[in-house]
N, C-alpha and C positions, 0 to 999 in steps of 0.2 A: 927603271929602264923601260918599264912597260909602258908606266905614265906615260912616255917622253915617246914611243912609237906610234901607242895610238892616235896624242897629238899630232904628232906629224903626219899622220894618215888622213886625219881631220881636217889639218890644214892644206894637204895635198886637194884633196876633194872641193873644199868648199873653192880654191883658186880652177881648179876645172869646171864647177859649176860656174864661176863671175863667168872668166872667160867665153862659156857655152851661150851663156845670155847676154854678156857682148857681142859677141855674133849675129845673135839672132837681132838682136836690136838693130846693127849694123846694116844687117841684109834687107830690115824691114824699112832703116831711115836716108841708105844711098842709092843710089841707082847702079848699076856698074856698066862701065863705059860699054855701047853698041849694043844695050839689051832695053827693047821694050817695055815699058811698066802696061802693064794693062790693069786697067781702071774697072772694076767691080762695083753694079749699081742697083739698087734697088726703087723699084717707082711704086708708090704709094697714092691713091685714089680713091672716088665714088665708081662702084658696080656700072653707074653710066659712063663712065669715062673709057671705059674697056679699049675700045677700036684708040682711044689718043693715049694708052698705055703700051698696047701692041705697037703704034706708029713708033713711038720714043723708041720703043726696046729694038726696031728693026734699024731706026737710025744710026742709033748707037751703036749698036753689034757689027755696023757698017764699018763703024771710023775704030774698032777693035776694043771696044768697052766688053766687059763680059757682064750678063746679067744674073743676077746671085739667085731670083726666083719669079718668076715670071705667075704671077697668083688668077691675070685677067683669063690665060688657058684655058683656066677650071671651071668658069662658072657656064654653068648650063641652064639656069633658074630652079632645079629641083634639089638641091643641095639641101644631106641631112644634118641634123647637129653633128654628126660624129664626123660628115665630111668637114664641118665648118671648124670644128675643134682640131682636124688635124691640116686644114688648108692655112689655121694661124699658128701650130709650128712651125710650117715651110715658112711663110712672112718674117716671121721671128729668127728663124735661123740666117735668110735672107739679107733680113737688116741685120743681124751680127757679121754675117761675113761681107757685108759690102762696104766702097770705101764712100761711096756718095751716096745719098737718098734725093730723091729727086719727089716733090710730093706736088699734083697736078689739082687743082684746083676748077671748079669747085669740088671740095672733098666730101667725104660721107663721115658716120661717127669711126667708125676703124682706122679711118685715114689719119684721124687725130692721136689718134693710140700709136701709130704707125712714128708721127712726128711726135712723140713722149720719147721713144723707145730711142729716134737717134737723135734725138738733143742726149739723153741719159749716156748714151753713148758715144758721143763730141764727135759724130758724124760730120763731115759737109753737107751741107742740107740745101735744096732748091725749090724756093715755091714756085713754080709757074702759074702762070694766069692769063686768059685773052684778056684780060681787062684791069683796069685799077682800082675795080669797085670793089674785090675781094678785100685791099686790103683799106677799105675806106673806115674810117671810126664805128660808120653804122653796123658794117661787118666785118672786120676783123676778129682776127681770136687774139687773143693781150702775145701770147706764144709767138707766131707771125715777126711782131716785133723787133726780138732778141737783133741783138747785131750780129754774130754766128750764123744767122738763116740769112741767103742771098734770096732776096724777090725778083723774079725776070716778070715782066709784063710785055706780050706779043703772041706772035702767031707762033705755034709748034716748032717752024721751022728756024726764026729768029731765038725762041728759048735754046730750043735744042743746040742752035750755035753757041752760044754761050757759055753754056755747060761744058760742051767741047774744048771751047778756049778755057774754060776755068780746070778743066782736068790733065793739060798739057804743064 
């Protein structure tokens, strides 16, 4: 009799857990009628890119995208190792909590770390570029390539629409 209670306690439990994480899957994979999804991004770049990472992050926050960590902020040129080791937690935590990575070309080497972390993590991903020479054979990264990664080539303003319509 005991066998046969604990069982059913067992079984009770693990049916409230399925259903717990049906829910949550549910909440995460429907929309529910008259509610906003808001789109969570992270932009990835070279140190010189700053001022066209600010611009993206002001557009975007415009049309109600949220940005998960905004890293161009930070930098002041005097950055110590211990600022820089915990300025790529904020990154890191970033791209985990964001639904798109948007990575602005041309990059620096972190930005490629940056684009490791959400290909690993089946991100949406965007390369932008003013030009189509980033992703010509002479300079491409083999990565670049994947079918998963969208390449926009244009002005700020043309990528950035883009993005927009691909986030709707």
């Amino acid at each position: 009799m005991v066998l046969f209670i604990f069982f059913y306690i067992f079984l009770v439990k693990c049916v409230e857990i399925y259903i717990f994480c049906d829910i949550i899957t549910l909440n995460k994979t429907f929309k529910v009628k008259g509610m906003k999804t808001i789109m969570k991004f992270y932009i990835g770049s070279g140190f010189k890119n700053c001022e066209l990472v600010n611009y993206y992050s002001k557009i975007l926050e415009e049309n109600g995208w949220k940005h998960t960590y905004n890293w161009a902020k930070n930098i002041s040129g005097d950055e110590t190792i211990e600022d820089l080791i915990e300025y790529s937690k904020l990154e890191q935590k970033g791209i985990i909590d964001s639904d798109v990575v948007i990575i602005l070309l041309p990059a620096g080497r972190g930005t490629h770390i940056e684009l490791g972390m959400a290909l690993a993590l089946n991100k949406k991903i965007f390369l932008c570029s003013a030009t189509k020479d980033e992703f010509s054979v002479e300079n491409t990264v083999n990565f670049y390539q994947l079918p998963s990664i969208v390449k926009l080539v244009g002005t700020a303003d043309e990528n950035l629409k883009e993005i927009i319509k691909e986030g709707k």
